[in-house]
N, C-alpha and C positions, 0 to 999 in steps of 0.2 A: 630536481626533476619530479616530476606527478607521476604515482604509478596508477596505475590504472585496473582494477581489479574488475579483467572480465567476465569472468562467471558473476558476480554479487552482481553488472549492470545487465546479461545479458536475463539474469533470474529478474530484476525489475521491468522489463521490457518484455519479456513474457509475461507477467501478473497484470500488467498495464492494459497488455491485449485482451488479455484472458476475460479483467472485468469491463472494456468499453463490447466487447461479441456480446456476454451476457445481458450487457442493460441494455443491447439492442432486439437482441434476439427476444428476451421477456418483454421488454416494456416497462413502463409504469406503473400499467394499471389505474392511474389513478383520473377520477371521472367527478369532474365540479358539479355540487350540488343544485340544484334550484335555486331560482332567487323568491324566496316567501317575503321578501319584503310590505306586499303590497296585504297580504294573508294578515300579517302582524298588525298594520294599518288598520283594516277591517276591523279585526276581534277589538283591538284598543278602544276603535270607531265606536262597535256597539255597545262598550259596556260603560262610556259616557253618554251622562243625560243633553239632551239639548237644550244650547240655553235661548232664553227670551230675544235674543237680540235679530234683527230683519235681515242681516248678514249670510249670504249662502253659503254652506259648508262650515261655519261657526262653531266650533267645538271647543271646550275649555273644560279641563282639569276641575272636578269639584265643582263644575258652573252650573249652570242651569236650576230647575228647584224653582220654587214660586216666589222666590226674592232678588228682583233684577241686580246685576253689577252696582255696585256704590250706594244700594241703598243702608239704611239706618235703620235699625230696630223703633217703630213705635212706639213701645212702651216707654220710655225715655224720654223725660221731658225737654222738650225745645230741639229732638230730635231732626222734624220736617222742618223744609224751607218754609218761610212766609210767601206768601201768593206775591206771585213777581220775582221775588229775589233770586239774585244768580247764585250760584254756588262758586264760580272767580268771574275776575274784572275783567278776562281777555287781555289780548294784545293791542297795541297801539299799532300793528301792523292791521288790523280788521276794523279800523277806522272809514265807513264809508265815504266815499270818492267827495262827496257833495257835504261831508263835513270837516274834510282835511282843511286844518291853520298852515298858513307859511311864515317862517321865522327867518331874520336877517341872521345870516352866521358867518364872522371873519374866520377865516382859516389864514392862520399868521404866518404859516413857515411857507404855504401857496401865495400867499399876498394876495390874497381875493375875499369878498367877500359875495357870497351868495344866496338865494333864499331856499329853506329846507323845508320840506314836509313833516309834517309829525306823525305820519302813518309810512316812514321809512326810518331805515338806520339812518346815521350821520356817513357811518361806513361806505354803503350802499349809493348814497348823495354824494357821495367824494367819488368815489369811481365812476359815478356817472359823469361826471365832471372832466375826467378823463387821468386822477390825480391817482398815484402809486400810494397809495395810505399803508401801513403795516396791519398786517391781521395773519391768524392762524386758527382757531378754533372754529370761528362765526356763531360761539353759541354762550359766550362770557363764561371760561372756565380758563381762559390764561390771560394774561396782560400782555401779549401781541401787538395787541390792538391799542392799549391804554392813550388819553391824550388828557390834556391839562386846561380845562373851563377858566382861564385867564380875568374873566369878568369880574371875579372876588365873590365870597359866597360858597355856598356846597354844592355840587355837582345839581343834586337832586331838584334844586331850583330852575334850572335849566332845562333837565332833561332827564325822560320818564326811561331809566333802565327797566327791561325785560329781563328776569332773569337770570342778573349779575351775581359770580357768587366768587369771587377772587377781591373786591374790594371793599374795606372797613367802611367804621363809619367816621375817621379821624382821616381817611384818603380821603373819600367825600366831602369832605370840610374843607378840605383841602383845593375839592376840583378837580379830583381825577374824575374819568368816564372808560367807559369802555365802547370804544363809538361802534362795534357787532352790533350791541343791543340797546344803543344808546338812542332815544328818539326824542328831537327837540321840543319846548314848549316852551321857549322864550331866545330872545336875540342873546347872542356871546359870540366872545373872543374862543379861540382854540387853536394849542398849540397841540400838531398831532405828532403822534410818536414817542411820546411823553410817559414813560411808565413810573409808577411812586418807588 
């Protein structure tokens, strides 16, 4: 049997009462400061310089100062671009509409063969197609995607990857692609789903 010691529970049940009366009776007190967030913002705001660029509200750490983003010191020989030259190649997605090539391309595990743009993925041209292909990233940094240029040859002959950075240059030899960033420039076979 349990004894039950009345005094020790009726002493906690009075101490109990005792402190919910006081923390009603005082209160808290306690009262949320301002929000200076926007104060913080400001001061940060004005004690960076502005920089060169046509962008409204543009602000950047260190930026600004009479030497725009990316440029190169002069003094440095063969510093400047040559009159014309790009500084990169672009995408084969910014291929204007009125210079896109169309490539015959078998898709062997679909049994079709189809014509592809070279200002698209292969990716992109399968699912228009209406075909379930494997992918996960869309930006060639997993083999999700991978498929197998069947044609014989290195991938690269086939087809101008963007940006691939998951496959060698002995996968390539091989005829892997990664069709996210894969974009045709010649007719081939493809087996998709196909990782090295």
């Amino acid at each position: 049997m349990v004894e039950i010691n009345f005094a020790g529970l009726g002493l906690g049940v009075i101490l109990t009462l005792l402190a919910v009366s006081l923390h009603y009776a005082r209160g808290t007190g306690w009262n949320p400061t301002g929000d200076i967030s926007q104060e913080v913002l400001e001061q940060r705001a004005s004690a960076v310089p502005e920089t060169d660029f046509p962008e409204p509200m543009n602000r950047s750490i260190g930026g600004g100062g009479a030497v725009p983003a990316g440029a190169v010191g002069g003094d440095e020989e063969g510093a400047e671009l040559e009159e014309g030259e790009d500084s990169d190649e672009g995408s084969p997605a910014d291929i204007p509409e009125d210079e896109v090539e169309y490539f015959e391309v078998e898709f062997a595990k679909q049994g079709e063969t189809i014509e592809l743009a070279n200002n698209e993925t292969i990716l992109e041209q399968g699912e228009e197609e209406g075909w379930d292909l494997p992918y996960a990233c869309r930006q060639g940094q997993c083999v999700s995607c991978a498929g197998q240029i069947t044609s014989g040859g290195n991938a690269e002959d086939y087809v101008v990857h963007d940006n691939q950075e998951m496959l060698d240059d002995s996968e390539l030899d091989e005829g892997y692609t990664l069709t996210c960033v894969a974009y045709p420039r010649a007719d081939f076979t493809i087996e998709t789903g196909e990782a090295p």
